[in-house]
N, C-alpha and C positions, 0 to 999 in steps of 0.2 A: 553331690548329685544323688537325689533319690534312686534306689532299685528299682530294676527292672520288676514291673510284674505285669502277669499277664491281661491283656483287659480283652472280657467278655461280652458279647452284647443280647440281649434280651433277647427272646425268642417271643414275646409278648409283644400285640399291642398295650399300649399305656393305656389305653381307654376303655379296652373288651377283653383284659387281660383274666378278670377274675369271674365267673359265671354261678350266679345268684337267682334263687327262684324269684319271681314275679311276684311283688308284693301285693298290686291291684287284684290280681288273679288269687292270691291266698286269702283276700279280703273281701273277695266276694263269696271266695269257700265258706269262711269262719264268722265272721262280724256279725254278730249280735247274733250266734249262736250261743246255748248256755253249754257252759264248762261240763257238763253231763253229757253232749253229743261232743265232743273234742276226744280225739285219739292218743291215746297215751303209752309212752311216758311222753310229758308235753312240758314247756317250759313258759310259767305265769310269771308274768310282771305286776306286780302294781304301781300303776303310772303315779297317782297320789303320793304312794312313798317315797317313788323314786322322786320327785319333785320337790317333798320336802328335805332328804337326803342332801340333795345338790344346791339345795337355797343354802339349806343349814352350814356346808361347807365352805361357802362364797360369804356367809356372814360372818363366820372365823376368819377368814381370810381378810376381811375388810378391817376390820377391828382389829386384830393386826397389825394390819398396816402394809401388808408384805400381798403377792400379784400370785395369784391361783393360776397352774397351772392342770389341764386336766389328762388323765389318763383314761386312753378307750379302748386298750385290751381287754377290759372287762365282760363291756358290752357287744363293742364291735358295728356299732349299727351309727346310721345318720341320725335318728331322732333320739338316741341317747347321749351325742355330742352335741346335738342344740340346743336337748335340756342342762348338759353341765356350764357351756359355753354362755347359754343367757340368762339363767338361775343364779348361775355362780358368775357371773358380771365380770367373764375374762375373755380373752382370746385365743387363749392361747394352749394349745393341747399335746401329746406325747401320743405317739402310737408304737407298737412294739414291731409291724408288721407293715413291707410295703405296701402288701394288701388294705390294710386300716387308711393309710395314707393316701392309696385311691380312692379308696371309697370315697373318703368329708372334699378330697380336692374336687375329683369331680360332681361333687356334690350343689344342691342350691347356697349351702353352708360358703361355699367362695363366691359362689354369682351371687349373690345378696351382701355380703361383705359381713353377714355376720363370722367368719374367721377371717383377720385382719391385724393390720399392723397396728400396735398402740406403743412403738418403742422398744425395748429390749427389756427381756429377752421377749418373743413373743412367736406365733403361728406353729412352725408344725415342725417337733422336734421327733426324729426317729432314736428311740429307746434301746438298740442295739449297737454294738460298734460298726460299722457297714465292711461289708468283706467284698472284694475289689470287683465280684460278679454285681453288684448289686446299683454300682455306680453311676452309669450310664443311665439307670432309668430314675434313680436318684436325680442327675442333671435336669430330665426334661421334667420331672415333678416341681424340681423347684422354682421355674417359668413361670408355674403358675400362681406361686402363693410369694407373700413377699419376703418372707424368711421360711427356706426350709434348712431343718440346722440339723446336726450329725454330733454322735456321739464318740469322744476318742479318751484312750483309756494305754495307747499303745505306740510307741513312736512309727512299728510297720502300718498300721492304721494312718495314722499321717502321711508315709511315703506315698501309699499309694492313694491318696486322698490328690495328694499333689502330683502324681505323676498322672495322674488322670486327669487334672483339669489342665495342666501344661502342655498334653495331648490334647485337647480339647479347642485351647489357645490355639496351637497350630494347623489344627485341621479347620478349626469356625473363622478364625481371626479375631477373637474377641476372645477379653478374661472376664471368666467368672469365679466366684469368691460362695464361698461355702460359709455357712457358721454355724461354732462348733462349742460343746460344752466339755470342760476335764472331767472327765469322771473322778471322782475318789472314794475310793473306799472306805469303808466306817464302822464296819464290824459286822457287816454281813459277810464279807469273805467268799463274794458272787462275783464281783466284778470292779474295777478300777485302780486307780494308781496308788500306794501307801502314801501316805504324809510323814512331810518331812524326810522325803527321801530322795538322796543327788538323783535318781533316774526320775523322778518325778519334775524334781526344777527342770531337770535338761528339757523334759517334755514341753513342758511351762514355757520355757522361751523360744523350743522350735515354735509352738503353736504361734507365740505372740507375735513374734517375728516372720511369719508365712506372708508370703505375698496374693494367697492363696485361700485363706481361710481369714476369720474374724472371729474372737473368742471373745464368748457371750457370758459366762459364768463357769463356777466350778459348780459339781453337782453332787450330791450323795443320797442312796436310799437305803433307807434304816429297815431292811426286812427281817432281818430278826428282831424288832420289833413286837411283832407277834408274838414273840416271848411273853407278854409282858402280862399280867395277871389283874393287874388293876392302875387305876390312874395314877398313883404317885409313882409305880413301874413305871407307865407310858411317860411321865415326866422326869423320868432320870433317862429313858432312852432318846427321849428329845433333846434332852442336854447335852448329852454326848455327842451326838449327830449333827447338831447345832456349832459344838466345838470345834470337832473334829474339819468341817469345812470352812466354818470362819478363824481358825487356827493355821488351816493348809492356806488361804489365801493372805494371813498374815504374813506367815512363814516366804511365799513367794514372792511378797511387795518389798520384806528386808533383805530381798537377793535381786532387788532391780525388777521383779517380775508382778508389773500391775492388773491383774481382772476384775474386773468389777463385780458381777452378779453373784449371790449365793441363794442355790436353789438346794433347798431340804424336801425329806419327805417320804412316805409309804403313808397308807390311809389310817393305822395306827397312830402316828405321829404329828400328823396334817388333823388328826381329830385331835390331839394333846395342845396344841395351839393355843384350842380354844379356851382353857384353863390355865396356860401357861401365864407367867408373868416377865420373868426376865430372860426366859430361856429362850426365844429367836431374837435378840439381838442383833443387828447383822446382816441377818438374813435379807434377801429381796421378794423372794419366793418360795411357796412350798406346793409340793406336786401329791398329787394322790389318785387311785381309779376305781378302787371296789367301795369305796362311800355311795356310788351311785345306785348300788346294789345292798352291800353288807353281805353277812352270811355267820356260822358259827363261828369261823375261824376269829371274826373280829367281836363276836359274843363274847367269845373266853379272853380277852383282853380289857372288859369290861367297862370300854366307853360306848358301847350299845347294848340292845335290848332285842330281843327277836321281833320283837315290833317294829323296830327299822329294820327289818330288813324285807326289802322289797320283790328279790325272786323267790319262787319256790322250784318246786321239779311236784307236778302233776300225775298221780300215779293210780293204780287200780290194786284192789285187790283180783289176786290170778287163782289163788287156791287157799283152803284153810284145813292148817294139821291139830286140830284138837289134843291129839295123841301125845303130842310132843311139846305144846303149847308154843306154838307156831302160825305164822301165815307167809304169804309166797304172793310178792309183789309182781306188776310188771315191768319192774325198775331196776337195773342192775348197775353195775359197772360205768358201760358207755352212759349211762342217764348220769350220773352222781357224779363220777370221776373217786378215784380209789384213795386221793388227799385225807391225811386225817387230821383230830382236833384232840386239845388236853379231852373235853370233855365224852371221849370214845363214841365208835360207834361212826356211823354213815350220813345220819342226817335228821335234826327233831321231826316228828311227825305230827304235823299239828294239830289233830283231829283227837289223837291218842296220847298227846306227851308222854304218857307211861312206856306207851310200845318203844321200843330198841333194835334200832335195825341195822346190826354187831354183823351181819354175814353178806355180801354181795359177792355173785359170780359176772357174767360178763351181762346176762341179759336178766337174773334174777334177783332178788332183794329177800333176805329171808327175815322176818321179823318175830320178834321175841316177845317175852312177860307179857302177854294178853292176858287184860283181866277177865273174869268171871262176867259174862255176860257181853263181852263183843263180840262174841262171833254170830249173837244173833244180830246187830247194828252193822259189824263190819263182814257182809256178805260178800261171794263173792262177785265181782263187778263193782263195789263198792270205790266212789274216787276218796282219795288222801292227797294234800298238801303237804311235802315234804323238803323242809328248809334244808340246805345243802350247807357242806364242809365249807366249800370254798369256791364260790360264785363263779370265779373267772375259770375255771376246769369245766366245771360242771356248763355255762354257757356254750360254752365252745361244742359240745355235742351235738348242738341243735340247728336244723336248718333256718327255724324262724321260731320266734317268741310270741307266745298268746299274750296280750294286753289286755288289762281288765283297767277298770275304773270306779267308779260312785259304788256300782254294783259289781260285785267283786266275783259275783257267778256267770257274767255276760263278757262276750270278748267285746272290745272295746275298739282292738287295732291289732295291728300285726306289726313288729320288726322283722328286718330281715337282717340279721349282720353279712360279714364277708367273713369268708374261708380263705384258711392257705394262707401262704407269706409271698 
């Protein structure tokens, strides 16, 4: 008999739970104003790239052979899971955040059936272990999509996975069934089960054996990864990570314990793919979520180019120290996020690639090695494009995204993501 634990129930409506500026209303603020009347620090997208990003990704995935799954912590927003979702020619998406999960369900993204069932594993997998507050509005989420799956990593995870829909049984009169991926661990040493370890099979055959749950795949994310310095790196940590779960699912099938799916993946890996030749064997799927963006962090791993990468962070010059050979951004901390990269420093500056901007406090950017002659071009008030460490930090500061397009100085649209979990 599973333990007792305590079950909470949401203090949220499921439908007006999260409160988001008004997108029509910021669209008629902004749209097809130029980048020069926008208030900064502001956060640019370019739809172009991101579009190419996401196609690009869906074509490694195809050739392959293996079912793209997508990640939208990154973004966070409805129009940039419709562009991974129909770009990348899958259905199937990861959020990290019940909030992300409101968002696409109550989204047109379900009333149109572009997120949809195409088999397993597919629709809307939550990227965290779910901790037992969380569960109840988990249930009525899943109502609405035809697979919402959970991630388990932990046998108390499971008890109260199942003491909650057994309660659920008894008070509705009806069973519902949850499904659920094994996490395993692979050498990030973030989260999941060790391979080839007796607590890991035990987990294995509680799962397989629930009356309660349905086990979709094992799954592992290679984020350290990001180690990796260049493609034949990116191609040994694919390998590994590739083993590592089609080894653990080996290992569980000669102990009577059958799963079917192997899902791989982080956007370093999910890009090695593409180059790969024998290394996902196996596999069914690979996952990934900053491709739709990029940023330095996946520069210095060297299967991009700051060219793909699609956000910037919009900033002004605030002040200029000649004295010191200096300038004093309106970008700090909260714009950037304080993540750093091998290749030091806060963020490329696209305008100046020389400039170095080594010093950030919460609201200021201090920048460095100004040549001989910018301070008469970069005045103050002067805008800068500046490429960020690591996209998915750095989004999340922002209430809504300036979208540009053809003309990369004109807004184009506006995102709005969702806040909060």
């Amino acid at each position: 008999m599973a333990p007792a634990f305590p079950q909470t129930k949401s203090i949220y409506a499921i439908e007006n739970r999260f409160a988001i500026p008004q997108k029509e209303a910021l669209k008629r603020a902004l749209v097809g104003k130029r980048l020069s009347q926008v208030r900064t620090p502001a956060l640019v997208v370019k739809r172009k790239v991101v579009e190419e990003n996401c196609k690009r990704l869906g074509d490694i995935a195809k050739k392959a052979g293996v079912k793209l799954r997508c990640h939208i912590k990154t973004h966070k927003t409805v129009e940039g899971t419709e562009l991974q979702l129909v770009l990348g020619d899958t259905d199937a998406i990861i959020v990290s955040t019940l909030a992300e999960a409101n968002l696409v369900i109550h989204s047109h993204l379900t009333e149109q059936g572009i997120l949809k069932d195409a088999g397993i594993p597919s629709c809307v997998l939550l990227g965290l272990a779910p901790t037992p507050d969380k569960l109840d509005e988990i249930i009525e989420l899943s109502k609405k999509v035809d697979k919402f799956q959970l991630m388990i990593d932990h046998v108390s995870s499971l008890d109260a996975v199942e003491q909650f829909l057994m309660d659920y049984e008894k008070s509705h009169g009806e069973r519902k069934k949850l499904s659920t991926f094994l996490k395993v661990e692979c050498g990030n040493h973030r989260a999941g089960v060790p391979i080839n370890y007796p607590a890991s099979l035990e987990l294995a055959r509680r799962l397989v054996a629930s009356e309660y749950v349905n086990v979709t795949g094992v799954y592992t994310h290679a984020g350290h990864s990001y180690a990796a310095r260049n493609s034949q790196e990116l191609l040994t940590y694919l390998q590994a990570e590739r083993d590592d779960a089609v080894n653990f699912k080996k290992y569980l099938a000669d102990n009577g314990v059958h799963i079917e799916g192997v899902s791989i993946g982080a956007t370093p890996t999910s890009m090695a793919t593409g180059i790969a030749t024998t290394q996902i064997e196996g596999v069914t799927e690979i996952h990934a979520g900053n491709y739709l963006f990029f940023d330095r962090q996946q520069c210095a791993t060297g299967m991009v180019t700051p060219a793909d990468c699609a956000v910037s962070v919009l900033a002004r010059v605030a002040s200029q120290y000649p004295d010191r050979n200096t300038l004093l951004l309106d970008a700090g901390g909260l714009a950037f996020s304080k993540d750093t990269t091998p290749q030091g420093g806060y963020a490329d500056i696209v305008e100046y690639p020389h400039w170095r901007l080594n010093m950030i406090s919460q609201e200021h950017g201090i920048v460095s090695e100004i040549a001989e002659g910018d301070y008469a071009t970069a005045t103050v008030g002067s805008l800068v494009h500046c490429i960020p460490n690591h996209a998915c930090l750095t989004c999340a500061a922002y209430e809504y995204y300036i979208v540009v397009g053809e003309d990369e100085n004109v807004v184009e649209d506006i995102w709005v993501p969702v806040r909060g979990w």
